[in-house]
KESELO-346756 format. One line per field, with one value per residue (C-alpha): x, y, z; residue number from 1. Coordinates in nm, 3 decimals, padded with zeros to 5 digits. Example, Ala and Ser with C-alpha at 12.3 -4.5 7.8 and 13.67 -1.06 7.14 Angstrom:
2
u	c(01.230,01.367)
v	c(-00.450,-00.106)
w	c(00.780,00.714)
resi	c(1,2)
***
This chain:
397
u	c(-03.802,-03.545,-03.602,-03.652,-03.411,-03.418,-03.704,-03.722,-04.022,-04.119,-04.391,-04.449,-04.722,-04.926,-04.974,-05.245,-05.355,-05.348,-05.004,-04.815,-05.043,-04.972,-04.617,-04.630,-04.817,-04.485,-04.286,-04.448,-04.498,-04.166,-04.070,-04.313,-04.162,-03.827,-03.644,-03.504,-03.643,-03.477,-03.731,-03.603,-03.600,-03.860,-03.946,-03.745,-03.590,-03.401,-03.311,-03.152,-02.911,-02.804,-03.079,-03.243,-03.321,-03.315,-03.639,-03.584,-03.359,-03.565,-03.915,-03.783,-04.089,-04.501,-04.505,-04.369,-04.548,-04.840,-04.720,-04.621,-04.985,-05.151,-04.866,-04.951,-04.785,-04.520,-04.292,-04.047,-04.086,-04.215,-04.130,-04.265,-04.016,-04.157,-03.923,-03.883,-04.118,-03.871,-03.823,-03.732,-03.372,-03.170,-03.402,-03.165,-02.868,-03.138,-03.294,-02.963,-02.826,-03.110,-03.142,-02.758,-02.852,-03.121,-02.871,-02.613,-02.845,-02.967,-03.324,-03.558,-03.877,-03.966,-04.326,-04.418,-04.667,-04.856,-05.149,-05.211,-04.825,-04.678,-04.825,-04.640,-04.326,-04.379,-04.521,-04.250,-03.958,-04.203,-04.212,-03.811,-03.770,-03.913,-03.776,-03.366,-03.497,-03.445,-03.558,-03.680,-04.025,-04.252,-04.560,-04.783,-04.976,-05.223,-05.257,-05.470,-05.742,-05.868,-06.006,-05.952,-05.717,-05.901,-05.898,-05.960,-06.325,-06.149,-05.820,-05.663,-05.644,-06.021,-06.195,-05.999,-05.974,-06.383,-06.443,-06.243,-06.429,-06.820,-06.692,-06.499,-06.814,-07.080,-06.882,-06.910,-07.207,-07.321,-07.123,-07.248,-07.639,-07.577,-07.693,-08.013,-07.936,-07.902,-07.549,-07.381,-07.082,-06.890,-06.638,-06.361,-06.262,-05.968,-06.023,-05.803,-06.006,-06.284,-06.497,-06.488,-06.384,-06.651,-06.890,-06.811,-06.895,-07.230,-07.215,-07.268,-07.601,-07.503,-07.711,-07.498,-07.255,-07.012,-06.822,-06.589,-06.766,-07.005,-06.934,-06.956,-07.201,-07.188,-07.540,-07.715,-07.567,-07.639,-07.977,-08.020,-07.818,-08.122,-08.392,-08.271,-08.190,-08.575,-08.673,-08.383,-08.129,-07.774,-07.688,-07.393,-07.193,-06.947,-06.742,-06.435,-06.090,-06.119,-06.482,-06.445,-06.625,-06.777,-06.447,-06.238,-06.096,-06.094,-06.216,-05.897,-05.735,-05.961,-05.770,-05.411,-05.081,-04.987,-04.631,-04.824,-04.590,-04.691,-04.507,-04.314,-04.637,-04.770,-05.051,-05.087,-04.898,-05.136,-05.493,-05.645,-05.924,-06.221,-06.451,-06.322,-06.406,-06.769,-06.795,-06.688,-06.975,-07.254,-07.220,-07.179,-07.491,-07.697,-07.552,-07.544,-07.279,-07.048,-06.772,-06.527,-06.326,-06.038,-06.007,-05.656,-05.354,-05.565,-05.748,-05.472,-05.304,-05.545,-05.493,-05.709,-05.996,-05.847,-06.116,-06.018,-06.153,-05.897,-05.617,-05.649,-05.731,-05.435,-05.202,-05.320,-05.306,-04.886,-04.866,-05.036,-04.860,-04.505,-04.659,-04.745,-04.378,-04.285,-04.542,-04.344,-04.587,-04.531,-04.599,-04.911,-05.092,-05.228,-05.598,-05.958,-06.285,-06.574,-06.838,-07.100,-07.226,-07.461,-07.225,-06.935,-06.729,-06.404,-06.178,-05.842,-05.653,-05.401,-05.442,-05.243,-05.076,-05.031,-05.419,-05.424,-05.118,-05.220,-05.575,-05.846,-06.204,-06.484,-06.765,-07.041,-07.269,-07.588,-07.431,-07.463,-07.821,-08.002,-07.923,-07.563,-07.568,-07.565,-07.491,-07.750,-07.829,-07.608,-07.321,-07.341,-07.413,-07.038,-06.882,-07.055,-06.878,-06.530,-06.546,-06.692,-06.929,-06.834,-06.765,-07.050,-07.099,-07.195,-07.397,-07.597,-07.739)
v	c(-02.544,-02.619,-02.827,-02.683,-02.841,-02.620,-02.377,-02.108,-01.999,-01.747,-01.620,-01.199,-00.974,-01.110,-01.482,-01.705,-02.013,-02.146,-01.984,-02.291,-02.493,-02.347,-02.387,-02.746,-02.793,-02.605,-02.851,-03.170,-03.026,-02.967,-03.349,-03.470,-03.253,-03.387,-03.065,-02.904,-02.686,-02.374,-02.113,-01.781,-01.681,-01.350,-01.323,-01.133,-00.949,-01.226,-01.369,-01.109,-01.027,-01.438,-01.563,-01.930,-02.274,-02.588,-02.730,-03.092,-03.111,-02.901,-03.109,-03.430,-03.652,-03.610,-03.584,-03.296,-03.150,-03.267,-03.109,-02.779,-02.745,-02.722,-02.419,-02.097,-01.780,-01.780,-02.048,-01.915,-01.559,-01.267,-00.913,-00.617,-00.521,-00.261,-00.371,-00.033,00.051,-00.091,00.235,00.385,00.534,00.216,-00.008,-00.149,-00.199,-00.384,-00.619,-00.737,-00.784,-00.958,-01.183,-01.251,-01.421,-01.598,-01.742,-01.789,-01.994,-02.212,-02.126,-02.204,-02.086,-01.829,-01.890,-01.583,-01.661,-01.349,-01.112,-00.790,-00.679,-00.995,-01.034,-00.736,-00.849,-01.124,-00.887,-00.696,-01.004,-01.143,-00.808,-00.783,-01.148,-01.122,-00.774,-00.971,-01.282,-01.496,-01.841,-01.849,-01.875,-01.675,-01.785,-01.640,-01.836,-01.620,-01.569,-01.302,-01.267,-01.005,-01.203,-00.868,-01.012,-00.997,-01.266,-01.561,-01.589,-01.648,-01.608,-01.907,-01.787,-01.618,-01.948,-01.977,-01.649,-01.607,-01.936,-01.756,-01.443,-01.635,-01.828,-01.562,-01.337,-01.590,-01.667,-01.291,-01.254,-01.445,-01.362,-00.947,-01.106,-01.229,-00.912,-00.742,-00.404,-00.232,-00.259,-00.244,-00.462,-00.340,-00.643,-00.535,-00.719,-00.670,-00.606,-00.282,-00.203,-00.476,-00.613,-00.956,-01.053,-00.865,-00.958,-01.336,-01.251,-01.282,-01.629,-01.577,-01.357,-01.001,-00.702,-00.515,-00.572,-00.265,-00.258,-00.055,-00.065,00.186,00.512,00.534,00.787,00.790,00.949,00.672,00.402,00.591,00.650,00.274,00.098,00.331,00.219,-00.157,-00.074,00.008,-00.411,-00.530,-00.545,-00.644,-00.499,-00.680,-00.477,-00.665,-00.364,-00.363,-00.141,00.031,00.243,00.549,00.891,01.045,01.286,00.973,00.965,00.618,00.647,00.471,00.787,00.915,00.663,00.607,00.778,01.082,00.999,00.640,00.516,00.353,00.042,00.041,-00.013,00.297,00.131,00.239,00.079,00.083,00.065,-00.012,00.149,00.278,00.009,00.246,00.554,00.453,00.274,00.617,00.785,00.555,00.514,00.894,00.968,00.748,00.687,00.270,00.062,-00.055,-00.273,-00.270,-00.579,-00.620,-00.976,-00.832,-01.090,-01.370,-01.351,-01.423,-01.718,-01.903,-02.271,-02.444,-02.278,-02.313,-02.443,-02.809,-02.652,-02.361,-02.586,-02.789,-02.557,-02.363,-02.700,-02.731,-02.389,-02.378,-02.751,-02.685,-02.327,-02.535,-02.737,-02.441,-02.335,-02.694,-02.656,-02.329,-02.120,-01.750,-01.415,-01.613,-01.640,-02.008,-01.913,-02.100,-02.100,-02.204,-02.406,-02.493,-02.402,-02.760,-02.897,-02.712,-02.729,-02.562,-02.594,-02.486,-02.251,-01.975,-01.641,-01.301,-01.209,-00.837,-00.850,-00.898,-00.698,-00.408,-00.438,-00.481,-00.678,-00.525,-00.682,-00.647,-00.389,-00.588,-00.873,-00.556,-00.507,-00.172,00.033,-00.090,-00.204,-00.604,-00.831,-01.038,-01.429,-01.402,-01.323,-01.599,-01.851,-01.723,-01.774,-02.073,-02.341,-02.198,-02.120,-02.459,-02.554,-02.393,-02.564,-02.812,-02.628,-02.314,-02.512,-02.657,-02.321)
w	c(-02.197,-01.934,-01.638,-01.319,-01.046,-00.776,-00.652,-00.410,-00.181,00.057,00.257,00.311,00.440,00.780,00.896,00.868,00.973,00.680,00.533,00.601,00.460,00.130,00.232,00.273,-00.070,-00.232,-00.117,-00.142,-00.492,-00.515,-00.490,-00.711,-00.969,-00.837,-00.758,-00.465,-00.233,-00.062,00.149,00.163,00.579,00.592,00.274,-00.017,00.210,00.371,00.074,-00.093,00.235,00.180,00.440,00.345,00.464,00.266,00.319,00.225,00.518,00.754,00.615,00.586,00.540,00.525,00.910,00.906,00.630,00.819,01.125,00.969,00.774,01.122,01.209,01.314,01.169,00.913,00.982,00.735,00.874,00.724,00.541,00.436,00.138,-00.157,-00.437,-00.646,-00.998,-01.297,-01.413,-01.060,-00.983,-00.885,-01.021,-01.268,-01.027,-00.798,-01.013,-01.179,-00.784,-00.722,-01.024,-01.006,-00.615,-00.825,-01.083,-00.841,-00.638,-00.931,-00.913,-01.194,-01.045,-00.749,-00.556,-00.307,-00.070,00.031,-00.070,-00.265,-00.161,-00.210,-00.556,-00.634,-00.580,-00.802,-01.083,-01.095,-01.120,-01.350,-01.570,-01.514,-01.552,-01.890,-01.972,-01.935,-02.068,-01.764,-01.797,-01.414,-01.366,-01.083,-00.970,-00.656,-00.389,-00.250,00.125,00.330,00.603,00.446,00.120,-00.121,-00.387,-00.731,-00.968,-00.710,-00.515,-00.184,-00.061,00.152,00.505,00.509,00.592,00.886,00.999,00.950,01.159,01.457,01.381,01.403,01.714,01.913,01.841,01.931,02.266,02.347,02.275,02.500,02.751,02.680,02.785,03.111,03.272,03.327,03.202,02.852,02.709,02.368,02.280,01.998,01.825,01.632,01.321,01.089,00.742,00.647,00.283,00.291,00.504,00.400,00.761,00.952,00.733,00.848,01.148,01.032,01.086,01.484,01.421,01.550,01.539,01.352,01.082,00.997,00.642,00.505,00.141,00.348,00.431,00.808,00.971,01.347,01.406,01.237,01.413,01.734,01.634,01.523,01.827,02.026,01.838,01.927,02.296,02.345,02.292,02.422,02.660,02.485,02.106,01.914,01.634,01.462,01.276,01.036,01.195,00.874,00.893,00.692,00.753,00.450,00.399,00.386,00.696,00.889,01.246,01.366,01.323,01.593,01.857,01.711,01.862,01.723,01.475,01.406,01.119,00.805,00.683,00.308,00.107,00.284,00.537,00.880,01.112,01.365,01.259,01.597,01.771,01.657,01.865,02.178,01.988,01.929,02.281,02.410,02.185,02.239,02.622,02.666,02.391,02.516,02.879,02.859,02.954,02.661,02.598,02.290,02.210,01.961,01.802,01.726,01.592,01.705,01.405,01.159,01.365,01.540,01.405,01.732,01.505,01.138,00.884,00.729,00.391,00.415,00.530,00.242,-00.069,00.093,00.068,-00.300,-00.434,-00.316,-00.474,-00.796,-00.810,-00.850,-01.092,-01.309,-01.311,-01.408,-01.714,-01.856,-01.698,-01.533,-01.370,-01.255,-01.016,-00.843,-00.825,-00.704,-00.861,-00.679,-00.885,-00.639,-00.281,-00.264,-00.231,-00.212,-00.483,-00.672,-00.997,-00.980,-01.256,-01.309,-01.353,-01.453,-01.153,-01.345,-01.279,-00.937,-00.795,-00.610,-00.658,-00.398,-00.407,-00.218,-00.078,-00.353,-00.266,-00.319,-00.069,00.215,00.297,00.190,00.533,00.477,00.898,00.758,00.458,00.278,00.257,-00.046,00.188,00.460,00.196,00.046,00.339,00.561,00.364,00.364,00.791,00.849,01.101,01.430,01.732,01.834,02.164,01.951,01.690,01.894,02.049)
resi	c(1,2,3,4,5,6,7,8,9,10,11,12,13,14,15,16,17,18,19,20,21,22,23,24,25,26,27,28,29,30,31,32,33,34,35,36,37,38,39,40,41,42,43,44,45,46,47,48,49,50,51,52,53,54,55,56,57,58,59,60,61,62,63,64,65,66,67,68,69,70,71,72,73,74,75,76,77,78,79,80,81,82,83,84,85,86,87,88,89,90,91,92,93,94,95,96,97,98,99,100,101,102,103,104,105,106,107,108,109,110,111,112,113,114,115,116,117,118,119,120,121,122,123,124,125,126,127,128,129,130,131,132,133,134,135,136,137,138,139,140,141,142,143,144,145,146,147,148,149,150,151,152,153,154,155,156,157,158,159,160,161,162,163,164,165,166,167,168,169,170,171,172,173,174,175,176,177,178,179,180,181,182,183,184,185,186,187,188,189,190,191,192,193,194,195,196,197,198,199,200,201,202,203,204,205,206,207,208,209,210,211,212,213,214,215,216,217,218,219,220,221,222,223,224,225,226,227,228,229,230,231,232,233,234,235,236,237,238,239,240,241,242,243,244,245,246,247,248,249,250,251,252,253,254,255,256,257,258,259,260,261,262,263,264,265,266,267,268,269,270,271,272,273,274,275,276,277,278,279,280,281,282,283,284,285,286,287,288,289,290,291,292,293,294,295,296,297,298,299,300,301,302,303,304,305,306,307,308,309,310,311,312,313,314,315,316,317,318,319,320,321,322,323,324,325,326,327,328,329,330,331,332,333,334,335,336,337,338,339,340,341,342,343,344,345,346,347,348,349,350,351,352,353,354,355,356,357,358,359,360,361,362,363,364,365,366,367,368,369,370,371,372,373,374,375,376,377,378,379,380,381,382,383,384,385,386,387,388,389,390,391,392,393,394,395,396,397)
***
C-alpha cells in the first residue's frame, strides 16, 4: 500500500458554520499523517483549471487552525460542478484530464467537503479511480444545513445552523407579541427537500411547524392559523422554502421570477418566497396583519451562533476522514453515529459513499405529529443536543 505524501482537499455546495471546521481537521490530520496539504480554490472546479493553495503555508500553526474553525463560509471557496455519468460522451477524455492533474500534482488521496452533490463527485472519481486502477484514495467529509445525507444521523453544519434557526425565531417571536392586535408571523427556513432545519426551529416553541415530508394544503393552515387567532393574539409558523402542493409543485414557484435558472445539479436557483405568498393569503382570507421573514444566507454562515458540538464533530469527521485514506481506505465516506442522548454521545466510522451520493433523508414521519403542522418529542430530543443551549438571555425566558 503506498504512502500517502501529499493530499488534496476541497470544499463545494453552500457554507456553513461549521465547513471550516472540517477543514481544519483535514489538515491537522494531514500532519499527523506527515504529508502535505494542497486545497483546491472553489472546489473541483478550481482545481482542474490549475487553481490551489498550499495549506501548510497558508495554516502555519494551531492558531490558525483555531482561528479558521470559528470561520464563516467557505474559506477555500466554493463550486457547483456536475462531473459527467462515466459512461457519458466525453467522460473518458475528462476523467483521464482530470486524473492526469491528480498524478501530476502527486496526490495520493482526494477529501471533498460538501453534501449530497459533493458526495457525488467523489463517487464518481472513486468509481473511475478504481475502474483505471489509480492508487489515489477519495474520501468525503460531509457538510450541509439541510441534514439529508443518508448514512450519517446528522450532518456537520445542522447543529449550527438549527441553533441560529431556535434563536433567530425565539427573538421574533417575541418581538411579533408586543402588540395588542391579532397577527401572524410566518419564518422562513431553508431546507430545499427536508425539513430537518425547520423542524429545529422547534426548539423556540412556535405554533406551527411546516415540513416538506408533508404535502402542503393552504386551506388547512388557514383554517388552523383561524382556529388559533380566536385565543390569542400572535401565531408563529416556522415553515421550510420547500412546501409542496399535492400536484408537486413547491409554493416558491408561486413568488419566483419568471426565467429563474437552476444551477448544474438541476435545483432552483432561487427558492425564495413562499412565507410572502401565504402572508399575502392569510392576511387577505382572514384580514389580520402578517409579517413574513426570510432567515435567508444567515442561516448557513452565522458562526456568532455556531454550536461548540458541531464545531467540533465537524473538526473530527475532516481529521479522521484523512486518516481513513492513510489506512488504504476509499470511495468512503467519514460518517457519525450517535450512541446516546443522556448524555450525548457518538462513535465515529466510515461508510459507502456509493450509498449516500445523491440520496436524501427525510424527517421520519412518526417524528412529525399526526396533523403534520409540528414534530414530536422524538424530534426536539434529536436535535437539542446538537444546537446547544441557546443564548442565556433566551433560556432563561
Amino acid at each position: 500500500m503506498p504512502e500517502i505524501k501529499r493530499i488534496l482537499v476541497g470544499q463545494s455546495g453552500g457554507p456553513t458554520a461549521a465547513i471550516n471546521s472540517s477543514l481544519a481537521g483535514v489538515v491537522a490530520g494531514a500532519r499527523e499523517a506527515g504529508a502535505e496539504v494542497v486545497g483546491m480554490r472553489h472546489g473541483i472546479q478550481g482545481f482542474l483549471a490549475g487553481q490551489t493553495v498550499d495549506l501548510g503555508a497558508a495554516l502555519p500553526d494551531a492558531d490558525a487552525l483555531e482561528q479558521l474553525r470559528r470561520t464563516p463560509s467557505s474559506w477555500l471557496g466554493s463550486c457547483r460542478f456536475k462531473l459527467p455519468a462515466l459512461d457519458a460522451d466525453g467522460a473518458e477524455a475528462f476523467y483521464a484530464d482530470a486524473f492526469a492533474k491528480l498524478e501530476a500534482g502527486g496526490y495520493g488521496a482526494v477529501l471533498y467537503i460538501g453534501g449530497n452533490d459533493s458526495m457525488d463527485t467523489i463517487a464518481k472519481l472513486g468509481a473511475w479511480g478504481e475502474r483505471a486502477g489509480s492508487p489515489i484514495r477519495f474520501i468525503g467529509v460531509p457538510k450541509t444545513i439541510d441534514n439529508d445525507l443518508v448514512g450519517i444521523d446528522h450532518t456537520p453544519g445542522y447543529g449550527s445552523a438549527a441553533r441560529f434557526v431556535a434563536t433567530a425565531t425565539s427573538e421574533l417571536m417575541l418581538d411579533a407579541d408586543v402588540y395588542d392586535l391579532k397577527n401572524v408571523l410566518l419564518v422562513e427556513i431553508m431546507g430545499r427537500d427536508a425539513g430537518w432545519l425547520a423542524g429545529s426551529a422547534c426548539l423556540a416553541g412556535p405554533d406551527l411547524v411546516l415540513l416538506p415530508e408533508i404535502t402542503f394544503d393552504e386551506d388547512a393552515l388557514v383554517a388552523r392559523v383561524s382556529e388559533l387567532l380566536e385565543r390569542q393574539n400572535t401565531v408563529v409558523v416556522a415553515m421550510s422554502e420547500g412546501l409542496r402542493e399535492a400536484d408537486g409543485h413547491l409554493i416558491a414557484e408561486k413568488t419566483v421570477a419568471a426565467g429563474t435558472k437552476v444551477d448544474e445539479f438541476g435545483h432552483l436557483a432561487q427558492l425564495s418566497g413562499p412565507s410572502r405568498y401565504l402572508a399575502s393569503v392569510i392576511g387577505g382570507r382572514l384580514g389580520v396583519k402578517t409579517r413574513a421573514v426570510e432567515l435567508s444566507t444567515l442561516q448557513r454562515c452565522a458562526s456568532h451562533l455556531a454550536s461548540q458540538v458541531d464545531l467540533d464533530e465537524a473538526f473530527e469527521l475532516g481529521r479522521r476522514g484523512v486518516l481513513a485514506t492513510v489506512a488504504g481506505k476509499s470511495v468512503k465516506m467519514s460518517s457519525v453515529k450517535r450512541v446516546g442522548n443522556e448524555p450525548y454521545a457518538v462513535e465515529y466510522e466510515l461508510v459507502d459513499v456509493l450509498a449516500v451520493a445523491n440520496q436524501v433523508k427525510a424527517v421520519p414521519r412518526e417524528w412529525i405529529s399526526e396533523d403534520g403542522m409540528s414534530v414530536t418529542e422524538e424530534f426536539r430530543a434529536y436535535v437539542a443536543p446538537l444546537a446547544g443551549a441557546l443564548p442565556e438571555h433566551l433560556s432563561a425566558l
